[in-house]
C-alpha positions as CSV (number, residue, x, y, z in Angstrom):
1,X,124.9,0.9,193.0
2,X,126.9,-1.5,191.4
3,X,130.9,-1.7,191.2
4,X,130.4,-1.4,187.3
5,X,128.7,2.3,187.8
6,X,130.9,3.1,189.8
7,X,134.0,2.1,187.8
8,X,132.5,4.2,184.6
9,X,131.5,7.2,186.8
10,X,135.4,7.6,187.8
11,X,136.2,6.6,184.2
12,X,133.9,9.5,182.7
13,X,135.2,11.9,185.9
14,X,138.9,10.8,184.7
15,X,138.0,11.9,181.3
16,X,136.5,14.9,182.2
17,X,139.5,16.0,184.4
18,X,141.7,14.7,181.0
19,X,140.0,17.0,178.6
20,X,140.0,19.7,181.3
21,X,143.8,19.9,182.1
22,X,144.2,19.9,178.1
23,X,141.6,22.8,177.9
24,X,143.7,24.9,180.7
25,X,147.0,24.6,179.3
26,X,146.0,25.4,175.9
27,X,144.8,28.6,177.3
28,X,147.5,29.3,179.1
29,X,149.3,31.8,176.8
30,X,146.2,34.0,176.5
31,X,145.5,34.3,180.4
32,X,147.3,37.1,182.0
33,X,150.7,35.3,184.3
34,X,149.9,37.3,187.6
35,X,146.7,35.8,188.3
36,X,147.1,32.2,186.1
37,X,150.4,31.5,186.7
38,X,149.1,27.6,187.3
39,X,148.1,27.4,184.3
40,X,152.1,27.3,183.0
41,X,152.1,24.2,184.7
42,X,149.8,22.5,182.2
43,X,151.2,24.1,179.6
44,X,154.2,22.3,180.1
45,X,152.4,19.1,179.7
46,X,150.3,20.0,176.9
47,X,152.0,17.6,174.4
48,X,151.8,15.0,176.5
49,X,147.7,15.9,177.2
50,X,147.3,16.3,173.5
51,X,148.3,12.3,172.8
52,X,145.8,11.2,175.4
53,X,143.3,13.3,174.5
54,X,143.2,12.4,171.3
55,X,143.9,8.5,172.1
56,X,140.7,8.9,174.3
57,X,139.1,10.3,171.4
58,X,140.3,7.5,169.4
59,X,138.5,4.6,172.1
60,X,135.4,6.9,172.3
61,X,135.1,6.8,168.2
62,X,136.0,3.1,168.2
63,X,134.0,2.1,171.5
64,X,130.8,3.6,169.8
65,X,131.1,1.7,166.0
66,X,132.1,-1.5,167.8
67,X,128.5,-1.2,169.7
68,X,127.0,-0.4,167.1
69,X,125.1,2.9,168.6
70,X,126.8,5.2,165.7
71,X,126.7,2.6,163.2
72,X,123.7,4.0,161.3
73,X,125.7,7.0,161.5
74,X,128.4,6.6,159.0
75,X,128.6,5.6,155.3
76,X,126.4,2.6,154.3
77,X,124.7,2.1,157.2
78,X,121.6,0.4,157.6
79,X,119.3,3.5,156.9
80,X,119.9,5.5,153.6
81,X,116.7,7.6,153.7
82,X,118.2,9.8,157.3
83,X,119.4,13.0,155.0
84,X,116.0,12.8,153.2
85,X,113.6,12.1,156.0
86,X,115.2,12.3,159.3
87,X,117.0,9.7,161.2
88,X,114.5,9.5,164.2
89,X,111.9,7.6,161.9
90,X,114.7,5.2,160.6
91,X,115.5,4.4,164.5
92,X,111.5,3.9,164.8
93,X,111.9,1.5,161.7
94,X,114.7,-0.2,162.6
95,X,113.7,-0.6,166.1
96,X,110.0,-2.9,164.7
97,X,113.1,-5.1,163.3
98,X,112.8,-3.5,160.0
99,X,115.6,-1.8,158.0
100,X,114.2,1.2,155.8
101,X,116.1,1.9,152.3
102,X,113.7,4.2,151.1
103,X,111.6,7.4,152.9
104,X,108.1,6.1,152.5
């Protein structure tokens, strides 16, 4: 195992544990105090969760155009047919080196 797997493994565990502590403390309010009374303490940090979730959100969007794996995804991509005849045989197309405009 590599240092590099191992590096994104905490990454994605960090992210995880991000979206988690959000997910608690934004529940918070609707959990009954006796028994969740930990949950107050995210709460408190909740604004502070809500920037880094949604700056993590931000770098997930922008890591995935920059690689290109959601590129055929969006606007003006490289395959127009994927409403009319699914995306799965524009991947097929595109992966013979071919770009499909049209279903056919």
């Amino acid at each position: 195992m590599g240092v590099r797997r191992v590096l994104q493994g905490l990454a994605w565990s960090g992210a995880g544990l991000l979206v988690a502590a959000f997910l608690i403390g934004y529940a918070a309010p609707y959990l009954p105090p006796a028994r969740f009374w930990w949950t107050d303490l995210f709460a408190v940090l909740l604004p502070a969760l809500a920037a880094a979730v949604g700056l993590l959100g931000i770098g997930l969007v922008g890591q995935g155009a920059y690689s290109g794996r959601w590129g055929r995804l969006g606007g003006g991509g490289h395959c127009s047919c994927s409403s009319h005849c699914g995306l799965d045989r524009c991947q097929r197309g595109r992966r013979r080196g071919t770009t499909r405009t049209r279903c056919g």
